[in-house]
N, C-alpha and C positions, 0 to 999 in steps of 0.2 A: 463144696458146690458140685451138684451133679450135671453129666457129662453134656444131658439135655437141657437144665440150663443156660450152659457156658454158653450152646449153641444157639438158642433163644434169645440170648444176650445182642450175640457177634449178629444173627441178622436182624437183631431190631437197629443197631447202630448203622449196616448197613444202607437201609432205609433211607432213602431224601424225603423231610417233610418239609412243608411250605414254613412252620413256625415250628420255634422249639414248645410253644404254649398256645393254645387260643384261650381267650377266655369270654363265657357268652356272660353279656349284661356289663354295662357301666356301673353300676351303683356303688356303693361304700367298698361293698365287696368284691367288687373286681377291680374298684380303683387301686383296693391295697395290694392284690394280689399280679396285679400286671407292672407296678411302679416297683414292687418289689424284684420281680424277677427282670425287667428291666434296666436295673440296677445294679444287679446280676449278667449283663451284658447280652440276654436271652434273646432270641427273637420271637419277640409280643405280640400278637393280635388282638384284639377286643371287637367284638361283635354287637353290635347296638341295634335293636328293632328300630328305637325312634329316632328321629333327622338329631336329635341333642345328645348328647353324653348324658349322666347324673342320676337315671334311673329313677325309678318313682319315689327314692328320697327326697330327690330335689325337684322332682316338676309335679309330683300329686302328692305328695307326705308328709315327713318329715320339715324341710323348708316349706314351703307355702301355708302349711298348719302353723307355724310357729309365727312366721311373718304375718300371719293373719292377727293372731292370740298379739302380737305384739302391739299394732295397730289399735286391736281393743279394749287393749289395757292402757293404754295414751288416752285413750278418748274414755277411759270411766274416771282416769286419773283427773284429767284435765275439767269431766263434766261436777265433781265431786271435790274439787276444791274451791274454799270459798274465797280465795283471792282472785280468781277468775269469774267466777259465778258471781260477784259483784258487779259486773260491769256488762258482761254480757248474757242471753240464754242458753242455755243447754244445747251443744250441737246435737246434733245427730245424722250418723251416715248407714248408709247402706250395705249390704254385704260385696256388691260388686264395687262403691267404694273403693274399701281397702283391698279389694284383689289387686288394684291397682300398683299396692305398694309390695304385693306379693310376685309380684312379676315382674317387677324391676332386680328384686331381689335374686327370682330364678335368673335371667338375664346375666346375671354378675358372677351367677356359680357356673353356671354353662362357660363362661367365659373364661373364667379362670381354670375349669377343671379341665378344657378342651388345652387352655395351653400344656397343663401338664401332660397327655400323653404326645402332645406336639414336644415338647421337648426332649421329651426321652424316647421317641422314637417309637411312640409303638402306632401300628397302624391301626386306625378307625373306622373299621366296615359298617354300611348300615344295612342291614335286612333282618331277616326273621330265619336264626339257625337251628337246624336239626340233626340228630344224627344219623348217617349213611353207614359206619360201624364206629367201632371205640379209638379209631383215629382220623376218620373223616368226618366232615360237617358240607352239607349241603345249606348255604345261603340264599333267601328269595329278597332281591333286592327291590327297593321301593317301584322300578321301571316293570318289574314282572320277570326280571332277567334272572339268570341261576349258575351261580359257581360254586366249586367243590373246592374245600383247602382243606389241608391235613395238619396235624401237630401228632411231636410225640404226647405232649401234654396236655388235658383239656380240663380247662373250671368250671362249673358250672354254679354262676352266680346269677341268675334270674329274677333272684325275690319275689315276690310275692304278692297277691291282686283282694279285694274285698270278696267275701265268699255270698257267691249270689244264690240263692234259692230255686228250684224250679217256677216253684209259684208266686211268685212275685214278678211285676210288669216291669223291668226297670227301664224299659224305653219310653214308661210316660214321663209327660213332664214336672211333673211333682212327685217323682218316688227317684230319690239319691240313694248313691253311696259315698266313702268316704271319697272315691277317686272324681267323681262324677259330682260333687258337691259343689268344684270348683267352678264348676259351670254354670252355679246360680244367677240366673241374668236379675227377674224379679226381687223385690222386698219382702219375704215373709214376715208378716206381723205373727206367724206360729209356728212351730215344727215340733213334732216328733221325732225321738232319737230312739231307734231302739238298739241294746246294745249299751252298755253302762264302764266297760274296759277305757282303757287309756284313750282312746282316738274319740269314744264315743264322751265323756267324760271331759273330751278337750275342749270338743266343741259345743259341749250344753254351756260352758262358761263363755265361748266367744259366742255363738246366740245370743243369749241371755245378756254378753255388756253392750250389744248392739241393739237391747230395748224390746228383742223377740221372747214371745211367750214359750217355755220349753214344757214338753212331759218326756222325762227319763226311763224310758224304760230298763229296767236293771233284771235278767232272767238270772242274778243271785241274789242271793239274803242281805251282802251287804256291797258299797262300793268298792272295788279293787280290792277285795280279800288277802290279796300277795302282800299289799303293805300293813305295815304295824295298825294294829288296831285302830287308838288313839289320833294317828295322821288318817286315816280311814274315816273315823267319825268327824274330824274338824271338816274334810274335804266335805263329805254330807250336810254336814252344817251351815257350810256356807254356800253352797247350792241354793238350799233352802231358804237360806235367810235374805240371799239376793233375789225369790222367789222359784227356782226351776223345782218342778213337781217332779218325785222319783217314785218309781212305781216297783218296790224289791219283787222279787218271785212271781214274774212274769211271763209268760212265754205268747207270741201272736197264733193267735187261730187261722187267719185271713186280712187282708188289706184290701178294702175299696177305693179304688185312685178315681175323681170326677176330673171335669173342667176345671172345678172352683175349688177344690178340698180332696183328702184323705181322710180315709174314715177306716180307724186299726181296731178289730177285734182281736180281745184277747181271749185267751182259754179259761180266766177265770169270771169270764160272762161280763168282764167290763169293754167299753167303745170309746175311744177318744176320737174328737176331728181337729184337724188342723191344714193348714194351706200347703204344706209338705211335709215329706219323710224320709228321713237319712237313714239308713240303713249302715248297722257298725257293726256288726256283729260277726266274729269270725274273719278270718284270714287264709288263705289259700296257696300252696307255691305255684310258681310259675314254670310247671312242667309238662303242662298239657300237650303242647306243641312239640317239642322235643324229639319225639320218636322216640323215647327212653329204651324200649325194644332194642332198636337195632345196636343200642351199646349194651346190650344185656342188662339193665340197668331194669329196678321199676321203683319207683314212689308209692308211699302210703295214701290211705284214704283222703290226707288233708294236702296234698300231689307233695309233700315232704320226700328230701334224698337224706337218706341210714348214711355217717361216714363216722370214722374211728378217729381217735384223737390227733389225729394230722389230719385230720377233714378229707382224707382218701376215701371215694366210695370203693364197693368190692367189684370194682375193676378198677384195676393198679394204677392206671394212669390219666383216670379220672376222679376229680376231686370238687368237691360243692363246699360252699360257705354262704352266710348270710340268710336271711329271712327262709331261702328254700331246705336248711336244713333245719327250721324249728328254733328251739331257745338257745339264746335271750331275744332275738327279736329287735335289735339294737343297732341303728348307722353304725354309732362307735364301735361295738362289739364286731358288728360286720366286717369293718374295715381293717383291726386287725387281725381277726378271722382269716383274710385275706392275706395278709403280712407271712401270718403263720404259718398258712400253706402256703404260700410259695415257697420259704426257710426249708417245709419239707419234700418241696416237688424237685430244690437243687441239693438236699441232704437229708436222705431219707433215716438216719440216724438225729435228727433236730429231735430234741424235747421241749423246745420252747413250748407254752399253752398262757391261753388267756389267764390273766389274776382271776383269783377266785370271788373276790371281792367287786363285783361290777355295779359302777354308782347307777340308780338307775332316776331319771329324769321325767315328771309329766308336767305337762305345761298346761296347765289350767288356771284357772284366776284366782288366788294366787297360785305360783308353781307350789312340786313336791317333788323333792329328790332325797333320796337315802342311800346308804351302802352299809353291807352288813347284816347282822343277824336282829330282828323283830324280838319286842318284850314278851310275845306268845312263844316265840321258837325258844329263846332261854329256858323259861319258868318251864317246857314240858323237857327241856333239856337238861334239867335239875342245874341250872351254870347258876352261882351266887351272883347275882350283878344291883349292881346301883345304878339310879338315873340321874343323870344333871339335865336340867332344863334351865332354858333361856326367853321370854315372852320379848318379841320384838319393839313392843309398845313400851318398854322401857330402855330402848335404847338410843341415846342423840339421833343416831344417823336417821334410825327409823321415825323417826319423831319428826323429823328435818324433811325427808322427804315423803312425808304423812303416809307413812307406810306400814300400818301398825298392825295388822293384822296378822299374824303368823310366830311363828316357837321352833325354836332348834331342840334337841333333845340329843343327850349322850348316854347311851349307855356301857357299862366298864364292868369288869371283875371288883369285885370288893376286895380281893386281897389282891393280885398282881396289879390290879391297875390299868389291865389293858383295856383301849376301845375295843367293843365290842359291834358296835353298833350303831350309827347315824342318821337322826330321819328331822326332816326340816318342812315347814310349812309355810309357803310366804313366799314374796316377791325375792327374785333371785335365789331361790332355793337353789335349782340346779348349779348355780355358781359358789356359790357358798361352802357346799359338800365338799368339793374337793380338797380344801384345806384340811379337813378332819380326814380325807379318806388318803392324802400322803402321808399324814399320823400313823394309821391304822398300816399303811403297808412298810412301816421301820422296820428292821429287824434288829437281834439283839437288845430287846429290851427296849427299842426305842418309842416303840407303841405303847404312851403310856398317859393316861389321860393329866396328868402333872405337867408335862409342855404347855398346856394352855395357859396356867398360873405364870409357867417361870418365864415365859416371853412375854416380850412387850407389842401390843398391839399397835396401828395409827387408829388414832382416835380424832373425828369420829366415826366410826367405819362400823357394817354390817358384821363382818369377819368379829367382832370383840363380840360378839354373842357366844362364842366357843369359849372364851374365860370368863363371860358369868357362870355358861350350863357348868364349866368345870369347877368354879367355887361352890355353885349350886348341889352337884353332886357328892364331891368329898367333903360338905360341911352335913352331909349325910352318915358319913362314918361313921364306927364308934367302938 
C-alpha cells in the first residue's frame, strides 16, 4: 500500500460524519440496503421525498397495479361463473372502485415497512436530497427548510418514473401515465395503451376485465419479445380473444387531447379515439435532481448510474441499486441488490451476487412467470433439450376452481436431465414457478427434472402440473 494511501486512509477515518451510510429513496432498494447494514450495527439514514416510506413500488407500481389486477380477476371470476350468474347479474365496477382496495392495501405496507426502519433504528428524513460533494447531501424538507448531513457512505436508490415525451400534454385530463393512472376519477368506457411491455400489457388485461374497450399499441413485432415465444403468443391470444385490439409495429406521430376524447395518430397513417390515454412506454431513472455533478457522478441518456458488480459507482463511496441502475428492473431483484451492497459497502472483498437465474413475474389476466433459459435461446444455442408440458384444464385443482386456462412447460437437457427452463401461463403463475426454480438452483446433480416423478405431490393442488409436464417430457425420450 502506498505511502499516500495509508494517509488518505488515516484522514478519511478521521472524519466525523453524521451517518456511517445515507441512503436516498425507500423503495425495495433501499429497504435492503439500509436493514442490512443496520444490522450491521451501522448508523443508517434513509432519505424519503414523499411523507411515506415504500417508494413508487408500493404507492404507484408495483403494489397498487397488482392490487388492482387482483380485484379484476375476482370480478371476471366471479362475473363468469355460472353458480353465481344464476341468481344474480353481472356486477360491474369502476376503475376508482377498486382503487379502493388498492389503498387499503398501500396503507398496510406503509405500515409495516415504517415499522421496520423504526425498529432498527434507522432514521427517517423526508425531503428531496441532492449532492453538495460525494460526502455531503443537502435535504429540502417538505416546510421549505434545508439541512446538510454527511456519511462516509451513500446509496443511491431512487428508482425510477414513466418517461414523458416533450410533446405530449400530460397535464390534460385524459392523457395518463402509468404513475398518474392512479388518479383516474372518471369511468372510461375506452382507452388507449400505447406501450405493449409489462406495465402496459398489465393493464390492457385489468381495462379490459373491467368491461373497457382497449387498443394496444405494441411499437414491436410482437408482445414481450424477452419471453419464450409460445408463452408470448398465448398472452396475445388471449388479449384477443377477450377482445383488446393490438396494434404490432406502431410508433405515434401526434396525440390530440379534447374535452371529450383522445384522438392518437400514428405514423402508419392510422387514427384511433378514445375517452383516454395511458402512456407506458419507457422508463426513466430518478436522477434528475440529484446534482449528480457535484459528486462527480453523471447518468446516461435514460438518467441510468454505470456501477460494477458490488453496485459501486466510480466514486468509491457511492453506490446505486435498483430500477436507477437498469436491469432486471425487479422490486425483488432490487431489494437484494440492496442486501448486496451493503455486504460490500461493510466488506469490500464480498463476492456475494444475485442468482443468475431470476424468476421473472407479469401479472396479467392470467399471470406469466418463468425462469431460465427460452426454447429460442437453446435451439440458437445448439443445447439438446426436451419439453415437458402440463395444460391446466386437466388438472382437478384447476378444474375445481374453473381455472382452466393456462400450461406450465419444462424444458431439460435430454441426456443430464437438467432443468433448463420454466415458463407458465395461468392463474398463479408467479407462485407456481418457484417450486421448479429451487429445482433448478440444486447443485450436484440435484437439478434434475426426475424429482418431479419421484416425489409425492398434495393432491389436489396446482403445484402437480410439474409431475405431469415431467412424465410429459421424459415419455419424450428415446
Amino acid at each position: 500500500m502506498s505511502k499516500k494511501k495509508v494517509e488518505n486512509d488515516a484522514q478519511q477515518k478521521a472524519v466525523q460524519y453524521d451517518f456511517d451510510a445515507i441512503i436516498i429513496g425507500s423503495g425495495p432498494g433501499g429497504e435492503g440496503t439500509s436493514m442490512e447494514l443496520a444490522k450491521k450495527q451501522k448508523r443508517v439514514a434513509i432519505i424519503e421525498r414523499y411523507k411515506d416510506v415504500g417508494g413508487g413500488c408500493t404507492h404507484w407500481g408495483t403494489i397498487p397495479s397488482k392490487a388492482l389486477r387482483q380485484s379484476v380477476s375476482r370480478l371476471i371470476e366471479y362475473n363468469s361463473n355460472p353458480l353465481f350468474r344464476r341468481h344474480e347479474k353481472a356486477k360491474h365496477l369502476t376503475f376508482s372502485d377498486i382503487l379502493k382496495h388498492a389503498e387499503a392495501v398501500i396503507r398496510k405496507q406503509v405500515q409495516l415497512r415504517s415499522g421496520f426502519y423504526d425498529r432498527n433504528r434507522v432514521e427517517h428524513i423526508v425531503g428531496e436530497a441532492s449532492f453538495i460533494d460525494e460526502h455531503t447531501l443537502k435535504v429540502v424538507k417538505p416546510d421549505g427548510s434545508v439541512e446538510q448531513i454527511t456519511a462516509e457512505q451513500i446509496v443511491i436508490a431512487t428508482g425510477s418514473h414513466p418517461y414523458r415525451p416533450d410533446d405530449i400534454d400530460f397535464s390534460h385530463p385524459r392523457v395518463y401515465d402509468s404513475d398518474t393512472i392512479l388518479s383516474l376519477a372518471h369511468d372510461p368506457r375506452s382507452i388507449i395503451i400505447y406501450g405493449a411491455g409489462v406495465i402496459g400489457s398489465e393493464y390492457a388485461s385489468i381495462f379490459r376485465g373491467l368491461g373497457v374497450k382497449v387498443d394496444l399499441i405494441n411499437t414491436r413485432d410482437r408482445l414481450l419479445s424477452f419471453l419464450d415465444d409460445e408463452i408470448s403468443d398465448s398472452l396475445s391470444y388471449h388479449l384477443w380473444n377477450n377482445g383488446v385490439v393490438i396494434r404490432h409495429g406502431e410508433q405515434i406521430e401526434r396525440v390530440e387531447a379534447n374535452d371529450d376524447s383522445v384522438i392518437v395518430h400514428l405514423e402508419s397513417g392510422k387514427k384511433m379515439k378514445a375517452d383516454c390515454l395511458l402512456w407506458a412506454n419507457g422508463r426513466t431513472g430518478n436522477t434528475a435532481d440529484l446534482n449528480l455533478a457535484n459528486a462527480n457522478l453523471e447518468a446516461d441518456g435514460r438518467g441510468q448510474l454505470k456501477v460494477n458488480d458490488q453496485y459501486q459507482t466510480s466514486i468509491e463511496n457511492i453506490y446505486a441499486v435498483g430500477d436507477v441502475i437498469g436491469y432486471p428492473s425487479l422490486a425483488s431483484a432490487a431489494y437484494d441488490q440492496g442486501r448486496l451492497a451493503a455486504s460490500a459497502m461493510i466488506d469490500h472483498r464480498s463476492t456475494a451476487k444475485l442468482i443468475s437465474d431470476i424468476p421473472t413475474g407479469i401479472y396479467t389476466i392470467p399471470e406469466i412467470s418463468s425462469v431460465g433459459r427460452t426454447e429460442q435461446e437453446l435451439t440458437e444455442a445448439k443445447v439438446p433439450y426436451e419439453v415437458g408440458r402440463a395444460q391446466f384444464k386437466h388438472l382437478a385443482r384447476a378444474q375445481i376452481a374453473n381455472s382452466l386456462v393456462g400450461s406450465l412447460k419444462i424444458l431439460f437437457h435430454r441426456d443430464t436431465k437438467e432443468i433448463l427452463g420454466i415458463h407458465c401461463f395461468g392463474e398463479n403463475a408467479a407462485e407456481i414457478i418457484h417450486i421448479g426454480q429451487a429445482i433448478m438452483q440444486q447443485k450436484n446433480g440435484g437439478n434434475n427434472i426426475e424429482y418431479f416423478v419421484e416425489t409425492t405431490f398434495n393432491y389436489p393442488t396446482m403445484a402437480e402440473a410439474f409431475r405431469v409436464a415431467a412424465l410429459n417430457g421424459l415419455n419424450r425420450l428415446f
